[in-house]
C-alpha positions as CSV (number, residue, x, y, z in Angstrom):
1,X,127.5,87.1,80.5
2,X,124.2,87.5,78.5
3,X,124.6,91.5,78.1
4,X,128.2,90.5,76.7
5,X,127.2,88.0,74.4
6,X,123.9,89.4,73.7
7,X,122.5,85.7,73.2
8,X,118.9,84.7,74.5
9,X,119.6,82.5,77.8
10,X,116.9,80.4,79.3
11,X,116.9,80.2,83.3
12,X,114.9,78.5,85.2
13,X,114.7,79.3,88.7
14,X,112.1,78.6,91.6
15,X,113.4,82.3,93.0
16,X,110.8,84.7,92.6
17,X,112.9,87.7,93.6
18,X,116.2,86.0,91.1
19,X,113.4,85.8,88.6
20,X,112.2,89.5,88.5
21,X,115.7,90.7,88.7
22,X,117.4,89.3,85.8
23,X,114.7,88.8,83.7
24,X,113.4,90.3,80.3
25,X,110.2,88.0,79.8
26,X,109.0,85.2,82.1
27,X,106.9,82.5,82.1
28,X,105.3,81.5,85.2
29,X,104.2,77.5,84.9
30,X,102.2,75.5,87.0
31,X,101.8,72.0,86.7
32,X,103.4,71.9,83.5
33,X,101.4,74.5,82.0
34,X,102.0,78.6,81.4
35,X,100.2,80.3,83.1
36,X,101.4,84.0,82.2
37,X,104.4,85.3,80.3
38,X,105.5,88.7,80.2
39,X,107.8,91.6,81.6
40,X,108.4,91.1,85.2
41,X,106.4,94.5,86.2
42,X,103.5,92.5,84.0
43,X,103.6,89.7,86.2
44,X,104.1,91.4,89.2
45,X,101.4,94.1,88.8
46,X,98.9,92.5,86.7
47,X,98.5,89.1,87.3
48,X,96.4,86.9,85.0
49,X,94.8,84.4,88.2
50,X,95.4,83.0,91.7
51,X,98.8,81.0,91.6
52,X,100.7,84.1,89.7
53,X,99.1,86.5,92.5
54,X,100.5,84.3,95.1
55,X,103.5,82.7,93.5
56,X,105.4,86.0,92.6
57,X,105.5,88.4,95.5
58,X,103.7,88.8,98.4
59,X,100.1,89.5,98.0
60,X,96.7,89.7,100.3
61,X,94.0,87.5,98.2
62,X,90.1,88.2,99.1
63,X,87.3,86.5,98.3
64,X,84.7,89.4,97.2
65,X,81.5,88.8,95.4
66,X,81.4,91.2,92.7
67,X,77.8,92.8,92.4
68,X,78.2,94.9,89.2
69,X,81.2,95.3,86.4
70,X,80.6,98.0,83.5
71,X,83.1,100.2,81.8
72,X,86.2,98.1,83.0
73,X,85.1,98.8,86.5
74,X,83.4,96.1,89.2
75,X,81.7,96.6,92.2
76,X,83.1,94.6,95.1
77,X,81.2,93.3,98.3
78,X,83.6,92.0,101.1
79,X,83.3,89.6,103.5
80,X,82.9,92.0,106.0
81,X,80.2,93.9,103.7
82,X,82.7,96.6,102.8
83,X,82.1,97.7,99.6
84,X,84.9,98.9,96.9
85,X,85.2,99.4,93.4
86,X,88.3,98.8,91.0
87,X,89.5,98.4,87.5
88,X,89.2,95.1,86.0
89,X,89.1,92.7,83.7
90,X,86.6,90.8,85.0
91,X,83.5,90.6,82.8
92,X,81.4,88.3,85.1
93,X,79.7,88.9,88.8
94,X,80.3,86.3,90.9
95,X,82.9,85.4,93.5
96,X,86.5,86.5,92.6
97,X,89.5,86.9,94.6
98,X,91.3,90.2,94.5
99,X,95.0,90.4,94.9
100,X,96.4,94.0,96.7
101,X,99.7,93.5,97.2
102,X,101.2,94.8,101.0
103,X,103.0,97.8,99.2
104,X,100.4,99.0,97.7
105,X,98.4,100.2,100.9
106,X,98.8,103.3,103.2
107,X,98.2,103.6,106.4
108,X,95.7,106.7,107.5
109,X,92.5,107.3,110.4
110,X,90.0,106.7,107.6
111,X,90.0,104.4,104.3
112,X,88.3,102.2,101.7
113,X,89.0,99.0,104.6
114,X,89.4,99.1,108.0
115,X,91.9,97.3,110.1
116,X,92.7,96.1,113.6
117,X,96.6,96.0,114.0
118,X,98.3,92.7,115.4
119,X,101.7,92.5,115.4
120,X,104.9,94.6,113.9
121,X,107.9,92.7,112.5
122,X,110.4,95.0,112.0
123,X,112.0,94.4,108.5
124,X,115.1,96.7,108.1
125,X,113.9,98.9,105.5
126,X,110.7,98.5,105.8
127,X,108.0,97.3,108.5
128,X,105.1,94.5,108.0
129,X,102.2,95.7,109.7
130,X,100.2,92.5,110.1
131,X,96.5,93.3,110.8
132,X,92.4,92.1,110.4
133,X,90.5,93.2,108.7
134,X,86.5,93.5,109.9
135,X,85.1,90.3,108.6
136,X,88.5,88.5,110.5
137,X,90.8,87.8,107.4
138,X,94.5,88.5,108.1
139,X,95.7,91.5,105.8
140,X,99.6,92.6,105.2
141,X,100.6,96.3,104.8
142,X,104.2,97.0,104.3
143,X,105.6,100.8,104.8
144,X,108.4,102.4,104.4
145,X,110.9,102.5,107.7
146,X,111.7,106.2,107.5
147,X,112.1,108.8,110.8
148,X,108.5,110.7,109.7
149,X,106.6,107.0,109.7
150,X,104.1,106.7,112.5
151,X,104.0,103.6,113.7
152,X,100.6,102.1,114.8
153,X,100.8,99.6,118.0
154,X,99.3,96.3,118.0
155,X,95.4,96.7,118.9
156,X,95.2,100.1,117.5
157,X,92.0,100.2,114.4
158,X,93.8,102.1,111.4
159,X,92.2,102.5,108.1
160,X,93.4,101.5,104.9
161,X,93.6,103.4,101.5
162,X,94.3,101.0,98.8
163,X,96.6,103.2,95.9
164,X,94.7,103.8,93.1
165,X,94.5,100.8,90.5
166,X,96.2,98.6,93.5
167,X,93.4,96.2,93.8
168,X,93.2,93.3,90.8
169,X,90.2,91.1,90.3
């Protein structure tokens, strides 16, 4: 109806997924104040704090402390004392939480993290690997369900290679 009449239409919906589908620009509130507005791949993919991370989409949140930030970049101690580095838009050290959404992660024998795997839920078309990371906080990688996908069984270690610009401080 809105293509047809080409009229601005406000919705207002607590469905994330009905959110990102139909919309042009959203505004994600909290409490009775906006938090973010913007595209849904804005949102989505660059989220400006916690509750957008975690309200739209699924996402793994980590405390990290970050030890360093220059050039848009931050250095990130884990809990486990894993060390990464990713963009951001951070400017302070500290503790931060960073957001890396399940998709966003591939499987392989070595990586940036590494993982024991609990449990498998098979999702149709795609499978939620639920795992822990060393340090003991739960971690969600989702892949694709395709014929060529190896599947690790629960208690198997696996590394994890985070796609590049997937982590957000």
């Amino acid at each position: 109806l809105q293509e047809e009449t080409g009229i601005t239409f406000l919705f207002v919906t607590h469905d994330q997924d009905e959110a990102l589908a139909m919309s042009d620009r959203i505004a994600v509130m909290s409490q009775g104040l906006v938090q973010q507005v913007g595209t849904a791949r804005d949102i989505y993919e660059v989220p400006v704090n916690r509750f957008v991370a975690e309200f739209i989409g699924e996402t793994n949140l980590i405390d990290v402390e970050v030890t360093r930030v220059s050039d848009g970049m931050a250095d990130l101690v884990l809990p486990s004392g894993q060390r990464l580095r990713c963009s951001s838009a951070a400017t302070a050290t500290g503790r931060h939480a960073l957001s890396i959404r399940p998709e966003r992660v591939t499987v392989t024998t070595d990586g940036q993290l590494t993982a024991t795997v609990e449990r498998v839920v098979y999702m149709g078309s795609d499978l939620r690997l639920l795992t822990r990371l060393e340090g003991g906080r739960e971690f969600t990688v989702r892949i694709q369900n395709a014929a060529r996908t190896a599947v690790p069984e629960p208690g198997a270690r696996i590394g994890l290679k985070l796609e590049e610009g997937a982590a957000r401080l």
